[in-house]
C-alpha positions as CSV (number, residue, x, y, z in Angstrom):
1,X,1.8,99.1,74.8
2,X,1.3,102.6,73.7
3,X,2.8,104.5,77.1
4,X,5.9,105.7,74.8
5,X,3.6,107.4,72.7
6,X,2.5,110.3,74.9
7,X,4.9,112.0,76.9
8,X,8.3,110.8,78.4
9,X,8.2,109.2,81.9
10,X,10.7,111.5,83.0
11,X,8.4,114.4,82.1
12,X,5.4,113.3,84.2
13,X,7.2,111.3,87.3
14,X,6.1,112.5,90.6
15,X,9.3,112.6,92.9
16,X,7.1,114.8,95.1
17,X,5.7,112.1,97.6
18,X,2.9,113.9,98.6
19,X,1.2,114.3,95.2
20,X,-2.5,113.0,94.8
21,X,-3.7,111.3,91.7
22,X,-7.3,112.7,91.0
23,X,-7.5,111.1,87.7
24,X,-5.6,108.1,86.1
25,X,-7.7,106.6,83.0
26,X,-6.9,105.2,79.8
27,X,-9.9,104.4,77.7
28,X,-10.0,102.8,74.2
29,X,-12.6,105.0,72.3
30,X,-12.2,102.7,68.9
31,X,-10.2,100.2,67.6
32,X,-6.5,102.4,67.1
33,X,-7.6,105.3,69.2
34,X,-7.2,106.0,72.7
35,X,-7.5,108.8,75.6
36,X,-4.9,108.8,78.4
37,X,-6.2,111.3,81.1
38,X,-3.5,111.6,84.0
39,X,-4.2,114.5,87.3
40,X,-2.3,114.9,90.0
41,X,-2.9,117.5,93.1
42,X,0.5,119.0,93.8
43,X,1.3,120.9,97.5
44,X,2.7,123.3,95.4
45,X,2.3,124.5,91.7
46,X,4.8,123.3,88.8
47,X,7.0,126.0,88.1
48,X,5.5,128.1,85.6
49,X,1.8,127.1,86.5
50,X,0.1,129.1,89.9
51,X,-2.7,126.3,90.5
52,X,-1.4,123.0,92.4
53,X,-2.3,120.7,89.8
54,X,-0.1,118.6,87.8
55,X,-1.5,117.4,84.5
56,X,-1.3,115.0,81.3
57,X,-4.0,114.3,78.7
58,X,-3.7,112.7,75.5
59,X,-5.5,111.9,72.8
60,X,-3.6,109.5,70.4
61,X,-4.9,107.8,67.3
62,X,-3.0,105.3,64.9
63,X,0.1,105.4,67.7
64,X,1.0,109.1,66.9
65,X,-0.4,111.6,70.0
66,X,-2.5,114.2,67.9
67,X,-3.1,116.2,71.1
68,X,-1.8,117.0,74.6
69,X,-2.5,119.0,77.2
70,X,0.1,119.4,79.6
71,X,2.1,121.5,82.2
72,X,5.2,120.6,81.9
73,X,7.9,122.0,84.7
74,X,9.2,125.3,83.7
75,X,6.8,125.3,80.5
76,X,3.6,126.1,82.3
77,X,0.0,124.8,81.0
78,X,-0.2,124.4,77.6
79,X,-1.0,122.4,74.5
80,X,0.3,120.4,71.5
81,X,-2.0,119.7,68.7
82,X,-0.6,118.3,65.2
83,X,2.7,119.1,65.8
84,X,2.0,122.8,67.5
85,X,2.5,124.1,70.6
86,X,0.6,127.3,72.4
87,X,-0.2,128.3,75.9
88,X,-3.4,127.5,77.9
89,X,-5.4,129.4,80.1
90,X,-6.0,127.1,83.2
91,X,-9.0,128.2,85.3
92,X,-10.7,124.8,87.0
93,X,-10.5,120.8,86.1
94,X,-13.7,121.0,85.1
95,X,-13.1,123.3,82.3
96,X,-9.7,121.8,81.5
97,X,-11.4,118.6,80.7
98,X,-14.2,120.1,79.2
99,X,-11.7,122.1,76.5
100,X,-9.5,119.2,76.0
101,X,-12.7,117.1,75.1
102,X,-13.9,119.8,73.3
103,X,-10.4,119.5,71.4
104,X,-10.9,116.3,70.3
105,X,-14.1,116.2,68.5
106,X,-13.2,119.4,66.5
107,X,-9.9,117.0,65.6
108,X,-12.3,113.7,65.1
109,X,-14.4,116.5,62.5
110,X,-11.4,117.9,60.8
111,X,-9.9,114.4,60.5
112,X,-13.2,113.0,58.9
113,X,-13.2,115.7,56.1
């Protein structure tokens, strides 16, 4: 399927036994685009991060990931969007979601012009 097409397994593998998913999803919005929304509650923050949350959430269309939100050990919380990368400001889930969604429709609008 499209797992390879996100982040490497290695990247997001929990060795830490005690992690919690929150959210696991993978929706088909239309036909050739998908969202992949993956939380985890951590004992103890991901180097780099200071919240005890461990995150992945995509957004890919036509097989190419157009936008991640992610923090990656030792990188902290950040983003990639059309091949950049720049830091995030975690403060809640709640507004995590809500910026990454938030993401999306200003690339579905910039895509559509």
């Amino acid at each position: 399927m499209l797992e390879h097409l996100t982040t490497p397994t290695g990247v997001v593998r929990m060795s830490n036994t005690k992690a919690r998913l929150i959210l696991g999803e993978r929706d088909e919005l239309s036909p050739g685009s998908l969202v992949d929304l993956n939380i985890w509650e951590v004992p103890i923050p991901v180097p780099g991060s200071r919240h005890c949350y461990k995150y992945r959430l995509a957004y890919v269309v036509d097989g190419e990931c157009v936008l991640r939100y992610d923090n990656e050990r030792g990188k902290g919380d950040h983003r990639h969007s059309v091949n950049r990368e720049s830091s995030y400001a975690f403060s809640s889930l709640k507004q995590l979601l809500a910026d990454f969604r938030s993401d999306m429709e200003i690339w579905k609008r910039w895509r559509s012009t």
